[in-house]
N, C-alpha and C positions, 0 to 999 in steps of 0.2 A: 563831731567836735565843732565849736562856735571857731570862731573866728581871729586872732588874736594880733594884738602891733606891738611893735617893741617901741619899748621908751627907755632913752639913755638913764645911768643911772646916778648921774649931775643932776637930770631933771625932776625924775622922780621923787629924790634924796631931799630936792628943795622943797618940792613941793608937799610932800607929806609933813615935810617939817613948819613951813609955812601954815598949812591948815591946821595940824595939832595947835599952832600958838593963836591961831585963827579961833577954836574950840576954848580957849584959857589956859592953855598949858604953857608954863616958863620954857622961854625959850631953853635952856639949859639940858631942862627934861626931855621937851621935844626931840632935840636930839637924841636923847636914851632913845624915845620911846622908835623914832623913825630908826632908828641903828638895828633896833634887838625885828624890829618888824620886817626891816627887806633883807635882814640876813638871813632871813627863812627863805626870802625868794631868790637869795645866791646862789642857796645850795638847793634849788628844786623842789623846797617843801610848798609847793602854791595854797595848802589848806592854813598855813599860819601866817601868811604875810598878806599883800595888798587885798587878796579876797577878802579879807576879816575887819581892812581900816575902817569902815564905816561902820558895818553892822556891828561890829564888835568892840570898840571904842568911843567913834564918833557918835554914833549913837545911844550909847550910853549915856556916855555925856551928857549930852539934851534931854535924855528922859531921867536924868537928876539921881542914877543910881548909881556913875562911879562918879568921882572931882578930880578934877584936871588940874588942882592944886595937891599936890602928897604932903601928905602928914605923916613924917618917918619918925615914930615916935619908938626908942628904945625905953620896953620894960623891965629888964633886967639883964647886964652883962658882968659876967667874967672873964678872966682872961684868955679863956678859950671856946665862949659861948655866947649867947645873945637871944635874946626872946624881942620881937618888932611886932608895933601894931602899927602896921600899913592906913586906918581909919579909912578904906572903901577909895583910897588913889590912885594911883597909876601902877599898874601891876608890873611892867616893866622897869618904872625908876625903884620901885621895892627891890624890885631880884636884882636889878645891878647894886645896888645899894650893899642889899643882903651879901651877897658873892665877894665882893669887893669887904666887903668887912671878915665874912671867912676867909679870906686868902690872907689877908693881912692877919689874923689871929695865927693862922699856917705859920706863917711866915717865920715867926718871933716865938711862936711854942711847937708846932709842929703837923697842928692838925686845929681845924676853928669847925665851928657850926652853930650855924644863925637859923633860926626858927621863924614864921609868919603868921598873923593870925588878921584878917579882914583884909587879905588884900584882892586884889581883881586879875583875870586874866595873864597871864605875865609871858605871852609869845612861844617860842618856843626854848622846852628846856634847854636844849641842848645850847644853846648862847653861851648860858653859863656854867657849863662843861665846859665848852672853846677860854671863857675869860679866866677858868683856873688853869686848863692845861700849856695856855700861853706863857704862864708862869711859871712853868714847871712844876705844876699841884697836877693831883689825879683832886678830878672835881665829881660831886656826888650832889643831884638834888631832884625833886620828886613835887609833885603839887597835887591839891584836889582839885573835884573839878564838881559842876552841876549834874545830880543824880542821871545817868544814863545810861550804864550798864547794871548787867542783871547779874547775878551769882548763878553759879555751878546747881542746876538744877531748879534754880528761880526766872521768871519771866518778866519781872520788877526793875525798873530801872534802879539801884541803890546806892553806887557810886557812880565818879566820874569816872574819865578815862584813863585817868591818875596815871602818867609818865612817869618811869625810872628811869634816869640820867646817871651817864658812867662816863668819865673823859680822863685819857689817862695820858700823858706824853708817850712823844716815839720820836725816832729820828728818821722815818719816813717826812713825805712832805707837807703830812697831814697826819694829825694824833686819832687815837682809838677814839671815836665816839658811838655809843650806842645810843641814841637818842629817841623812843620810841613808846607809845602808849602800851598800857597792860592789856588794852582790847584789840582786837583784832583790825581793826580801823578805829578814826575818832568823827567826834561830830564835823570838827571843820573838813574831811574826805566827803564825807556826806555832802557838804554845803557843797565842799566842790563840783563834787560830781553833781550835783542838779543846778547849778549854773551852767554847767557845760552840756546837759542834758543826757549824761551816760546813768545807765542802769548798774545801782546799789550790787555787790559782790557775793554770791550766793555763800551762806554760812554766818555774815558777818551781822546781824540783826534778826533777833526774835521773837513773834507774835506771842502775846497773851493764851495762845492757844499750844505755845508749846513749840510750833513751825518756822521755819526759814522763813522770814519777809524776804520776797524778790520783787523785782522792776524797778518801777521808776523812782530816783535819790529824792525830790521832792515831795513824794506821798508817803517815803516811807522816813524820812528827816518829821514830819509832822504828825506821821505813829507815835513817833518818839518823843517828840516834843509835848504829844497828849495823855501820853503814857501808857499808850497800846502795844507799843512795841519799845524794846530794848537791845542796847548794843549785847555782844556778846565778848566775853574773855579770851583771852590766847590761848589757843586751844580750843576754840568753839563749842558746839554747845553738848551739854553732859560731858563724860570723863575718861569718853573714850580715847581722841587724840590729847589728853592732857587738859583741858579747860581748867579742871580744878589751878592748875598749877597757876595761870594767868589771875585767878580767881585770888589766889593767895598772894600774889605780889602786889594786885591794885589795893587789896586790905592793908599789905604793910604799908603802902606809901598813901591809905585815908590816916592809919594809924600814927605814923610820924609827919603827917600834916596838920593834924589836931591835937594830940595826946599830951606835947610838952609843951605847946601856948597858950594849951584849953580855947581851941577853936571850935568852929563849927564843921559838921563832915554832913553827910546825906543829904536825905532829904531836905537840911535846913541851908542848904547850898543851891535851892530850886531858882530862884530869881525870883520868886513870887511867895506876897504874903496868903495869910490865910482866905484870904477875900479875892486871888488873882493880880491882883495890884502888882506890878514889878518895883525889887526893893534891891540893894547891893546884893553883888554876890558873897562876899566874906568869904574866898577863899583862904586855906594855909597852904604854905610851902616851907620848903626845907632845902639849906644849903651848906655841902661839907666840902672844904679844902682839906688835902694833906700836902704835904711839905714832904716831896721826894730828894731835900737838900736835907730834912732833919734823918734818914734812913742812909742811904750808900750813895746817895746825890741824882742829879739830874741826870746827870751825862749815864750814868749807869743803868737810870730807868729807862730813860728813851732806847739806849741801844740792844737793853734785853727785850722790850715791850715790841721794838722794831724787829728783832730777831724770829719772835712768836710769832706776829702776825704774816712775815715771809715765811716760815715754815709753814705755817697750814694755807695759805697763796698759795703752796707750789707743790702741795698736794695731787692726788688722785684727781681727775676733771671727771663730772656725769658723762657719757656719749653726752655727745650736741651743743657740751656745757662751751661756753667760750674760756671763762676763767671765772676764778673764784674770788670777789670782794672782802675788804675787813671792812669790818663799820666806821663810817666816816667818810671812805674813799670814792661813793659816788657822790656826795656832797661837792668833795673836792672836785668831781670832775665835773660837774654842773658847771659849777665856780666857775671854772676854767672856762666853758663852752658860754656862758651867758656874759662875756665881760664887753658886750656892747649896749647891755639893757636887760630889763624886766619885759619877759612879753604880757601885756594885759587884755583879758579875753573881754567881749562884748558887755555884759552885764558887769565888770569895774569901768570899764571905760565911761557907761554912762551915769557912775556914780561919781567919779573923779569929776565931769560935766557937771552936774550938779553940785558940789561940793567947793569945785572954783569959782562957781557963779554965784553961788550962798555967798560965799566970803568973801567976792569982788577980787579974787587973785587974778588981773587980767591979762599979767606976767605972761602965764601960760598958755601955751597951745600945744596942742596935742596932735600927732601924727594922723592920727585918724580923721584929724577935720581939714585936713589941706584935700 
């Protein structure tokens, strides 16, 4: 494992937000976008937050395929519905955007949902689960992603890793969230894991040949990325512990990521044109609010949805087992354990270096340079 410092999260908070406006982004946004980005690293997800600023953003930016300016353009709404063309901007300020207009369609009819069609990256889903379920909504939303896994029986990358998102109130200290790809891992575990130089997870990536890819995260991120190898579905690979099944849920969430925007799904989500050129990615996404005030009310959900989730808590334990988790709850307990800082492992640190220096932020200094 590399090495890693912690940076308060005053500092970091500023400072990401300072460089996004540094890259062209309205201050305003900036903030979305710095909000939705280290809230992946509150709760422990390191593959969707500060590991991803640059490569995945900042760099974008620069090489002219997403704009730092959004264009939140509504093509058609009802009173309980909405179709968004994001035009290739901030995939972040699109999903608050988007979320924030289903919750409020929720709100006044009962249940909203806002559709996406060309937008970018947009962090992690689960954000916008937490921004419904703060409201008292069970929040529902789902994204594509660049072709990387393979189908049930296929060795082809054909979709993304296409996340279902479920968030539903409780009156625990922390709501149901199931936040999590239809694959078995996603690319940004991959990135992780070969920044920090651990070896890829046997099962979770499959050769052209049919075979487990194992070893090292960096040779086998660049199978993938050449198209020799592909992730595989929940339930790994053929149909024996169930793959088909993961196989069928990343399709419904390509399918209501394109189907009622008329977006782009597969292969035309590669990053690259027909010549290799890197071009937008044009992802879609999908975002539903319900309104547990327009049903039996708030106070009724949370404290049945609380009740369920204590019941099977207090379950049967495996031998060895310590206890049993709901989804959400090691989130919450990250939260809790990180609230002195972000730790950042060697290879962001000397992206953050470079990145302050680009932009002459000489504000900052960083733990690791004292």
């Amino acid at each position: 494992m590399t090495k890693t410092n912690i940076v308060d999260w005053e500092t970091i908070t500023n400072f990401v937000t300072d460089a996004f406006v540094g890259y062209g982004i309205p201050r305003e946004d900036a903030e979305i976008c710095t909000d939705v980005l280290l809230e992946s690293d509150k709760r422990g997800i390191e593959s969707h937050g500060v590991n991803r600023f640059k490569p995945i953003y900042l760099d974008r930016i620069k090489d002219g395929i997403q704009k730092p300016v959004t264009n939140f353009e509504i093509i058609k709404e009802t009173p309980t519905t909405a179709v968004v063309d994001g035009h290739d901007g901030m995939g972040q300020v699109i999903g608050y955007k988007s979320m924030r207009m289903a919750i409020d369609k929720a709100k006044e009819y009962g249940m909203g949902m806002v559709v996406v069609r060309n937008s970018c990256h947009y962090g992690i889903a689960g954000y916008y689960g937490t921004m419904a379920t703060k409201e008292g909504c069970i929040g529902i939303t789902g994204t594509n992603a660049r072709p990387s896994v393979a189908p049930t029986f296929g060795v082809e990358g054909m979709f993304g890793t296409n996340p279902l998102t479920i968030g539903i109130p409780t009156d625990e200290p922390f709501d149901f969230l199931i936040d999590c790809a239809t694959s078995i891992t996603q690319n940004g575990k991959i990135e992780y894991y070969a920044r920090i130089n651990e070896d890829v997870h046997p099962g979770t990536i499959i050769g052209l040949d049919g075979a487990p890819v194992e070893g090292n995260a960096g040779e086998a991120l660049k199978m993938i990325r050449g198209g020799t190898a592909a992730l595989t579905t929940l339930g790994g690979i053929g149909e024996a512990l169930g793959g088909y099944k993961g196989y069928g849920y990343a399709m419904a969430v390509e399918l209501l990521s394109a189907v009622l925007q008329d977006g782009n799904y597969g292969k035309a989500l590669d990053g690259k044109d027909e010549n290799g050129n890197k071009i937008p990615y044009q992802l879609g996404h999908f975002f539903i609010a319900i309104d547990t005030n327009h049903f039996l009310g708030e106070d009724v959900c949370r404290k049945k949805a609380g009740e369920i989730i204590r019941a099977v808590r207090a379950s049967k334990k495996a031998p060895g087992a310590e206890r049993i988790y709901s989804a959400g709850e090691k989130e919450y307990l990250v939260r809790l354990a990180r609230k002195d800082g972000v730790p950042i492992n060697e290879s962001v640190q000397k992206e953050m270096v470079q990145i302050r220096d680009e932009l002459k932020l000489t504000q900052y200094k960083f733990p690791w340079e004292d």
